[in-house]
N, C-alpha and C positions, 0 to 999 in steps of 0.2 A: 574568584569569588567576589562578591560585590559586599563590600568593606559595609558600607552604613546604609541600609534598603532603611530611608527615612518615610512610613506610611503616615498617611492620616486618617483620620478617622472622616466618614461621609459626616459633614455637613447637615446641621439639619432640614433643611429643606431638600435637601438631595437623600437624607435617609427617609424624609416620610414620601419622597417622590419613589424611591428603591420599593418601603412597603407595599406602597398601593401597585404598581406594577409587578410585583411582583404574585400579590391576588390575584391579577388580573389574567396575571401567567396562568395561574393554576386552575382560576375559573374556567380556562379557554382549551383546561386537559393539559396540559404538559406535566410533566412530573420528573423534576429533577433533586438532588441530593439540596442540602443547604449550601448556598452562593455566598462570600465572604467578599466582599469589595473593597477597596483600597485604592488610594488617591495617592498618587504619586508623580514627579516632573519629568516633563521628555526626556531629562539624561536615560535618568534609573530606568525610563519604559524602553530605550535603545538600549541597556545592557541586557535585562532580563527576557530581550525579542532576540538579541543577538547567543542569548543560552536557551534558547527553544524553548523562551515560557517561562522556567525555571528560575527562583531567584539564588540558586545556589547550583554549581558544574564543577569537574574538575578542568582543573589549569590548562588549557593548550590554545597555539598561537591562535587557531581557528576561529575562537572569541572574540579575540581581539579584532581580528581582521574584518569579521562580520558588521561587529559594532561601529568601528569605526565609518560601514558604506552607510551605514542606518542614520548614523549620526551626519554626515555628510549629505546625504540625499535631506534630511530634514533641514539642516540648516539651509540648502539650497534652496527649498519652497518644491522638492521633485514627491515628497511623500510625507504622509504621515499616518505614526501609527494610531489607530484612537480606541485599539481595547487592545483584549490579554487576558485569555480563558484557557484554565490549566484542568484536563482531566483529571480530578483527584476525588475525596471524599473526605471534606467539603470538598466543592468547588473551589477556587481561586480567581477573579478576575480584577484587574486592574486598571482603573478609570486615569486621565490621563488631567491631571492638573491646568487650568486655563481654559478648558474647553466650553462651550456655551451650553446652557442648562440644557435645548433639545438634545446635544450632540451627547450628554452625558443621560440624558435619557433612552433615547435610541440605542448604546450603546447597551444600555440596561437590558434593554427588551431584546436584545440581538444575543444575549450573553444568556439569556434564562433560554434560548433556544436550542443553543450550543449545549448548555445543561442537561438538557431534555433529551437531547440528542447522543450524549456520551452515555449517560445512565440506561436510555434502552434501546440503542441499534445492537445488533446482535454479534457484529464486528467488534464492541467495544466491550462485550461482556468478559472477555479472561485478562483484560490488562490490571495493571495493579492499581489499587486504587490511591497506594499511598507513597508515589512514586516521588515526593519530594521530597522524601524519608528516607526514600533508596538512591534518589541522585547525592543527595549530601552526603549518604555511606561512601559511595563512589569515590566523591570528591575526598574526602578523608584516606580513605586506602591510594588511591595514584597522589595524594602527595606521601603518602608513608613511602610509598615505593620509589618516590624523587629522594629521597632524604635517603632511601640505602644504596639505590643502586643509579643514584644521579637522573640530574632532570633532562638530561640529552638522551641518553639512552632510551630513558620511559616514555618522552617525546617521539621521540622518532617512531616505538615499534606502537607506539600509539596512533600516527602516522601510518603505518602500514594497515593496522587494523581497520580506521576510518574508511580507506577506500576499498576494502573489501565486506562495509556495512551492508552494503543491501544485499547480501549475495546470502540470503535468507529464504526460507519456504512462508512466506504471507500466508499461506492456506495451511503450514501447520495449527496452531491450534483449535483450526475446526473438524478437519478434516485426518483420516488415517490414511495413509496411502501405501505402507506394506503390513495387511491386514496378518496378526500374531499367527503364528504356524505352531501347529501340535509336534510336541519333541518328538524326534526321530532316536531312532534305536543306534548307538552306537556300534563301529565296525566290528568290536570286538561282542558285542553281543549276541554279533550273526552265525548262521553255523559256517565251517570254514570253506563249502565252497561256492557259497553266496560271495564273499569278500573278493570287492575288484569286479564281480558280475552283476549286470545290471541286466535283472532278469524283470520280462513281458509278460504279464500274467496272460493266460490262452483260455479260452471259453469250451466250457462242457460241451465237448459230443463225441459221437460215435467214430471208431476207428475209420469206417469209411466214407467218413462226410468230416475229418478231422483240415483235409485242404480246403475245403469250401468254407468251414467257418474257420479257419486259423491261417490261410493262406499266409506263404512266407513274405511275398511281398509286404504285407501288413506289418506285420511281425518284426520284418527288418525297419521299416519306417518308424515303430512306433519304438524299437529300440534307440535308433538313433535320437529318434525325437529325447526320451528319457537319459541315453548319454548327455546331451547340450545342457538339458536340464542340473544333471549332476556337477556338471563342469561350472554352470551357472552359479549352484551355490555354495561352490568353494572359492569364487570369486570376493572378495575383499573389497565395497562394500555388498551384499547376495542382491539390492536391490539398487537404483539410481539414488543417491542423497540428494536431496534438492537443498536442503540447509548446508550450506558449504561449511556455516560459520561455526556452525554445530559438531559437522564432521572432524575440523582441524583441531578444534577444542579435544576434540576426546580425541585425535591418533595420532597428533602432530608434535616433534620433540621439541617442547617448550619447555620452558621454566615454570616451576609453580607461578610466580609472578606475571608473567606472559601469559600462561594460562586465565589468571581471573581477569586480565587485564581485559581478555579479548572475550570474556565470557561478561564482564562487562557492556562491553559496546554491544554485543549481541543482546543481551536484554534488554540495551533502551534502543535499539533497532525495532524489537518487536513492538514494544511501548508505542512509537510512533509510526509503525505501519501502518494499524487502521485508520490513522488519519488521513494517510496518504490514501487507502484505499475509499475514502468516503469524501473525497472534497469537496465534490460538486454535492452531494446529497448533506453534507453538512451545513456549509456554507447557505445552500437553496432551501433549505430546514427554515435556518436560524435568519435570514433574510423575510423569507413567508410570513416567521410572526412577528419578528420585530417593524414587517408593513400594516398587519394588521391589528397591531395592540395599536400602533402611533396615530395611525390613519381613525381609528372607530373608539378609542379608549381614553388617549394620553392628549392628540395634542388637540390647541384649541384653534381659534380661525387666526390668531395673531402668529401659529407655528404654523402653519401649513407648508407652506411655502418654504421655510428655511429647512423643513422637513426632507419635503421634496428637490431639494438642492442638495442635498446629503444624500438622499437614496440614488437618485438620478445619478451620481458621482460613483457612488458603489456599482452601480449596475451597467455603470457602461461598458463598451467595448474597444477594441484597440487593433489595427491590422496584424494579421499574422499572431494574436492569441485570442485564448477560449478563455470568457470569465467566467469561473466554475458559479460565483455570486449569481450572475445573471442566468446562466441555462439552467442552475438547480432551481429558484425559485419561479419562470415559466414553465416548469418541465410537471415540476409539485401543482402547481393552479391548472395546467392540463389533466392532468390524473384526476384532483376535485372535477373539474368543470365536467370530463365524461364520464366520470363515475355519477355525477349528481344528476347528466341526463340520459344513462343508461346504453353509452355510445360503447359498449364490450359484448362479449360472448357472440355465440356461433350467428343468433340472428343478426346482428351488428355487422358480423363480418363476411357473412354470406351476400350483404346488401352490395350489387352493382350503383344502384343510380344516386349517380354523386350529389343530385342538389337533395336526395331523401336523407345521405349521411350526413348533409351538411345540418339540415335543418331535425336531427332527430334529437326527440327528447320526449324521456318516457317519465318526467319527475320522478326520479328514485330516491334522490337527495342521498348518496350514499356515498359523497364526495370528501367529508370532513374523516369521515370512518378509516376508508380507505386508505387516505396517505398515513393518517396514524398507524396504520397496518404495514404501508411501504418501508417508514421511516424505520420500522422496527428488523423490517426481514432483510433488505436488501444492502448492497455494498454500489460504488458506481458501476460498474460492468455488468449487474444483472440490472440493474437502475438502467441505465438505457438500453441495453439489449430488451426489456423487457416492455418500456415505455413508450420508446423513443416511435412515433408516428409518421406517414409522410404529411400527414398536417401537420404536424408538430414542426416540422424539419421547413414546409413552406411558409408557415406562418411567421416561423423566426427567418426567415433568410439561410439556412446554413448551405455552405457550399465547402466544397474541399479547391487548395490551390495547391500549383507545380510552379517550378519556373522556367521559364522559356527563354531556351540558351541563345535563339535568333534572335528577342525582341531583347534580352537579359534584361528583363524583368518576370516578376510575379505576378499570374495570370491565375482567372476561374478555371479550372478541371474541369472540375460538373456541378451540375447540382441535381444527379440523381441519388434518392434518397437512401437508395440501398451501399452506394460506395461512401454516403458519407456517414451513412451507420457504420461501415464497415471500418472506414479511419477513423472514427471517435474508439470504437472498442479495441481497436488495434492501440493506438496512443495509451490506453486508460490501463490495459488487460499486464499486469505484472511491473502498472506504474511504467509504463513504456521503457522499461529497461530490457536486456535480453538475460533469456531463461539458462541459467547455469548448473548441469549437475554434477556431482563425483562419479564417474561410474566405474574407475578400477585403481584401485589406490597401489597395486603392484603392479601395475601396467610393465608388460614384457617381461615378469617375474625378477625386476630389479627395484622395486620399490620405488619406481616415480609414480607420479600421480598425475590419473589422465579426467579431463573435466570432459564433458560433451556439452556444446552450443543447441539449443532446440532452435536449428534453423524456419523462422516463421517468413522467408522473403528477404530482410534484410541482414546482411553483411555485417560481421561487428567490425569497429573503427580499428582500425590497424592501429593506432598508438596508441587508443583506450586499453584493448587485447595485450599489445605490449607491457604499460605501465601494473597493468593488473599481473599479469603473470611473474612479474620481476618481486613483485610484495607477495605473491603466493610461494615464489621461493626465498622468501625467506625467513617462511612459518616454517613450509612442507623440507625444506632443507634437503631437496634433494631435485629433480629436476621435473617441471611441470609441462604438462601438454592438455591441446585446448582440439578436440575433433569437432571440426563446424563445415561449413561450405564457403565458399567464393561462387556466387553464383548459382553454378547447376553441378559444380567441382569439389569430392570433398579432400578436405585440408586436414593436416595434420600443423600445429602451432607448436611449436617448441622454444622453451628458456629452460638450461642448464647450467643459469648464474653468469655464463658469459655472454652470450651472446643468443639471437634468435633468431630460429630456424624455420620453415615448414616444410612440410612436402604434399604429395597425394597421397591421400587414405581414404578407405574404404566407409562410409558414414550409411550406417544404418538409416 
């Protein structure tokens, strides 16, 4: 916990620069919650970046370690942090002590984006709003539980629980995915020689047209179909759990204390999904206005310039990664620019001759509308599945790279637009991790617990798989397996607490 968060209060010149940009914000349509600012020095901004935002976490080495690369990389001249926007209600950001009046302007105008941007994309409607309320709870209960049951202990399975954080359904709170089923009649409610029979209901007719419409073949198929079924939901869990974290919480033999411990992390797992799931559309949000409040609002001809050293800095790029900064906020002025000259729908896309798409424009002006509209409905993955153009893809340059084990080095693949749509949404699509469910928690009616890999092409890491399965046993306390592929091969993964096994299995 960070002993003395010493803030100050903005400056006045920096609070009537905060007021007027901040009109300016709302003139321009955003609409965010009230923003709180606070001036603080690089140490205090690398602790509270090193607790994910937070000026208050509980205890674990992880902090430490972070802080110290933060603290390190800044003293060396490799980075610097220059804001700190906390989804909450208020807002929370933190302005960074030293910095030069544009830099703390800009920063301003980038932060009422972000605002704007947590209070209505639709990803960010079910998180809490008073989450610095609930990390301090946190932080209160894991030290109670260092003081009873010692700080190594609560460490460690604290430890175990981190690296099984993401192993969450992202798409739970929007979505239902085993739609509630109408109570069934219990066995003993049947008559008695219903029980154990799994009877085919047969269709009216006549004694001698009774094989044409009820032929046995049918009859038998659709028995057995309805056996699988039966057998299905006496399985434990009756559907696939995609929240692992969820599952282990409610059936796994824990301690009450283990239990909140891990019901913990899993809440502030969810907390900070949307983020992950919205970077590029956040970031390219809060980049968009904070170019054009600075650019047409704020600065004068004496900023230009020091403006544009600062943005230019933000938006660059680097080999071998994607600034989510830079393609959100060209991807959002693409969206304006054809929506404002009417460059969509079927005649748009019906058009063969390319210098007519090039040069089309119906003045619709309907480009300012629209992204207001985007930024509210989408997440990244329908954000560029839905945007993403092969102008768009030519204009920026994007290309996808391999490496080539003869030259060894990294080389262009392609740059056809459809493989490089197709690896931006693959990378982007469950935050590029692989897709983990429960699917039989009595696996071979001994009560191990078997996960299934949703093999999409790639192979999970043989020592990632390891390490993960060794911390699942020992929640599930009993012996875990992992059914995925090698290849076109499916595998069976097995930890039984000593060692690790696999074989071939059969993979749906």
């Amino acid at each position: 916990m960070i002993q003395y968060l010493h803030v100050r209060p903005l400056p006045p010149e920096l609070w009537e620069w905060k007021v007027k940009i901040e009109k300016i914000a709302r003139d321009c349509g955003l609409d965010f919650f009230e923003t709180i600012f606070e001036v603080i020095d690089y140490d205090k901004m690398n602790e509270i970046a090193a607790y994910g935002g937070f000026p208050t976490r509980y205890p674990h080495w992880r902090f430490g370690m972070e802080y110290e690369q933060l603290s390190k990389s800044y003293s060396y001249g490799l980075s610097k942090i220059y804001e700190l926007v906390i989804n909450t209600d208020p807002c929370t950001a933190y302005l960074l002590e030293g910095n030069e009046m544009i830099d703390q302007k800009l920063v301003m105008a980038h932060v009422y984006g972000h605002c704007d941007f947590f209070k209505n994309n639709y990803y960010f409607s079910g998180t809490n709003r008073k989450m610095i309320d609930v990390m301090a709870n946190h932080a209160t209960r894991v030290r109670n539980y260092m003081d009873l049951h010692g700080p190594n202990q609560v460490e460690e399975f604290i430890d175990v629980c981190l690296s099984l954080e993401n192993m969450i359904d992202r798409m739970r709170p929007y979505i239902r995915r085993t739609p509630a089923e109408p109570q069934k009649k219990r066995k003993e409610d049947l008559p008695d020689e219903l029980v154990g029979e799994v009877v085919v209901p047969r269709l009216k007719a006549k004694e001698y047209m009774e094989d044409f419409v009820n032929p046995e073949a049918y009859l038998d198929s659709q028995k057995k179909k309805a056996t699988e079924e039966a057998a299905r939901q006496t399985r434990f869990p009756a559907h696939p759990e995609r929240d692992v974290l969820w599952f282990l919480m409610e059936h796994a033999p824990l301690q009450k204390w283990q239990r909140n411990l891990l019901g913990m992390i899993r809440e502030e797992a969810y907390y900070f999904a949307p983020q992950g799931m919205t970077k590029i559309m956040n970031e390219g949000w809060a980049s968009y206005w904070h170019a054009h409040i600075m650019t047409r609002k704020v600065c004068d001809d004496s900023e230009i310039i020091d403006f544009a050293d600062r943005h230019s800095g933000t938006m660059a790029t680097s080999k071998g990664r994607l600034n989510p900064y830079k393609l959100g906020i060209e991807l959002f002025r693409h969206i304006e620019d054809r929506w404002n000259k009417g460059q969509f729908g079927k005649e748009y896309d019906d058009c063969d001759d390319m210098a007519e798409r090039a040069h089309w424009d119906r003045r619709l002006g309907l480009g300012r509308q629209k992204i207001f509209e985007v930024r509210r409905l989408y997440n990244d993955v329908t954000f560029l599945d839905e945007f993403l153009t092969p102008e768009f893809c030519q204009e920026q340059k994007l290309f996808t790279f391999q490496h080539n084990r003869k030259a060894d080095e990294w080389q262009i693949a392609t740059r056809e637009f459809k493989e490089v749509k197709k690896k931006l949404l693959f990378q982007l699509t469950n935050m590029g991790q692989p897709v983990i469910e429960v699917e039989d928690a009595n696996f071979e009616n001994r009560g191990e617990l078997l996960l299934r890999h949703l093999h999409e092409g790639i192979d999970l890491h043989d020592e990632y798989a390891r390490e993960t399965m060794s911390n699942l046993f020992k929640i599930w306390k009993r012996p875990v397996h992992v059914a995925t592929r090698k290849g076109t091969k499916g595998m069976l993964l097995t930890h039984d607490g000593q060692k690790h096994t696999e074989r071939a299995f059969e993979v749906a």
